[in-house]
C-alpha positions as CSV (number, residue, x, y, z in Angstrom):
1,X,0.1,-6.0,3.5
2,X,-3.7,-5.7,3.5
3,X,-5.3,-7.8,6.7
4,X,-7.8,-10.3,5.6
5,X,-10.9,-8.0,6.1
6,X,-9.6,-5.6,3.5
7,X,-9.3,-6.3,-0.7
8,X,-7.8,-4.2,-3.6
9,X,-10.4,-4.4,-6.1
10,X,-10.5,-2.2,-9.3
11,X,-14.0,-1.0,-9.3
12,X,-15.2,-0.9,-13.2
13,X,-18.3,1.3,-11.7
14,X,-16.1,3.6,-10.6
15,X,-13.0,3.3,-13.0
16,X,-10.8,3.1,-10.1
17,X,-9.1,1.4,-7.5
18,X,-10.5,0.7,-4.2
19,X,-9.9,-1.3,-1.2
20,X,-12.9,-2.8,0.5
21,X,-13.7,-3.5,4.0
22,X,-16.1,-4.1,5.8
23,X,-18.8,-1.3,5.6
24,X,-16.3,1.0,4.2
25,X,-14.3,1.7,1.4
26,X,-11.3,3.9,0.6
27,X,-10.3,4.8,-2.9
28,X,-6.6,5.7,-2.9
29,X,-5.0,7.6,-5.8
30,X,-3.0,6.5,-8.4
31,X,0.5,6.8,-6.6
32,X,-1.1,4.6,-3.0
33,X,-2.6,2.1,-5.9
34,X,0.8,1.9,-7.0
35,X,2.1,1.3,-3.3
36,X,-0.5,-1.1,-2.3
37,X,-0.1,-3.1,-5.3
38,X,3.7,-3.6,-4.1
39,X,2.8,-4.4,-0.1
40,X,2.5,-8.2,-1.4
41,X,3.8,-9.5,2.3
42,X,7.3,-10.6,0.7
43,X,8.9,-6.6,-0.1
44,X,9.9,-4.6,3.2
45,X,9.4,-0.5,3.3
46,X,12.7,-0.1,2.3
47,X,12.6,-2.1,-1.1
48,X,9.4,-0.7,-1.6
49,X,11.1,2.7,-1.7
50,X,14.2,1.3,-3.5
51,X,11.9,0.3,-6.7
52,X,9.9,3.6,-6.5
53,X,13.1,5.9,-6.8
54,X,14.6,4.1,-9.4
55,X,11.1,4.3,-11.5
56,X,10.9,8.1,-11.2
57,X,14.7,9.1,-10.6
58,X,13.1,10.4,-7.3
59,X,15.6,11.0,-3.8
60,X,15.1,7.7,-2.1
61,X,14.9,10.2,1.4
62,X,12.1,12.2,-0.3
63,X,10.1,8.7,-1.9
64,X,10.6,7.1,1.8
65,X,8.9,10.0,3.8
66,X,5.7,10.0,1.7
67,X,5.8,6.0,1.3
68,X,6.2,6.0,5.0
69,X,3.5,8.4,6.2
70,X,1.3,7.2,3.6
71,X,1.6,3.2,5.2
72,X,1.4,4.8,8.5
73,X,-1.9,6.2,7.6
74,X,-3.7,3.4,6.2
75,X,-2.1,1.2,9.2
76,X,-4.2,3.7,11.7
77,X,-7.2,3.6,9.8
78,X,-6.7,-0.5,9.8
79,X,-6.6,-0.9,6.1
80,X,-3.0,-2.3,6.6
81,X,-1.4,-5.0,8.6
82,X,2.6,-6.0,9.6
83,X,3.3,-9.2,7.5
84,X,5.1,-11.4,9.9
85,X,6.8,-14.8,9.2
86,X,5.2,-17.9,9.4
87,X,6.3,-19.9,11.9
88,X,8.0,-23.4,11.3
């Protein structure tokens, strides 16, 4: 999921998605905006990849890599954080 710092925000100056941050932005392409959208803090990576294949009749090995590497990215650039459970 996105930390707190960071927002998905359509930008209607740009026509596209982008998430904001402070002093930076990133504007994924369509397929991340897709992804992001789904990294709501209650889907895991594999149901994330699950729902992908079956929307393009896609191998789920071949989904998983790119979903993978393309969380891992963002996660190193710290435009994504681990959603961990609430304690209670």
């Amino acid at each position: 999921m996105l930390p707190r710092h960071a927002k998905l925000k359509f930008d209607e100056t740009r026509q596209r998605w982008v998430i904001l941050a402070p002093e930076r932005v990133l504007a994924p392409d369509d397929i991340a905006v897709e992804i992001l959208q789904l990294c709501d803090g209650q889907r895991g990576v594999a149901q994330i990849v699950d729902q992908l294949a079956a929307k393009y009749a896609a191998p789920r090995d071949a989904i998983g890599t790119d979903v993978i590497a393309m969380l891992q990215d963002l996660a190193d650039k710290g435009f994504l954080t681990e959603a961990r459970e609430k304690d209670t």
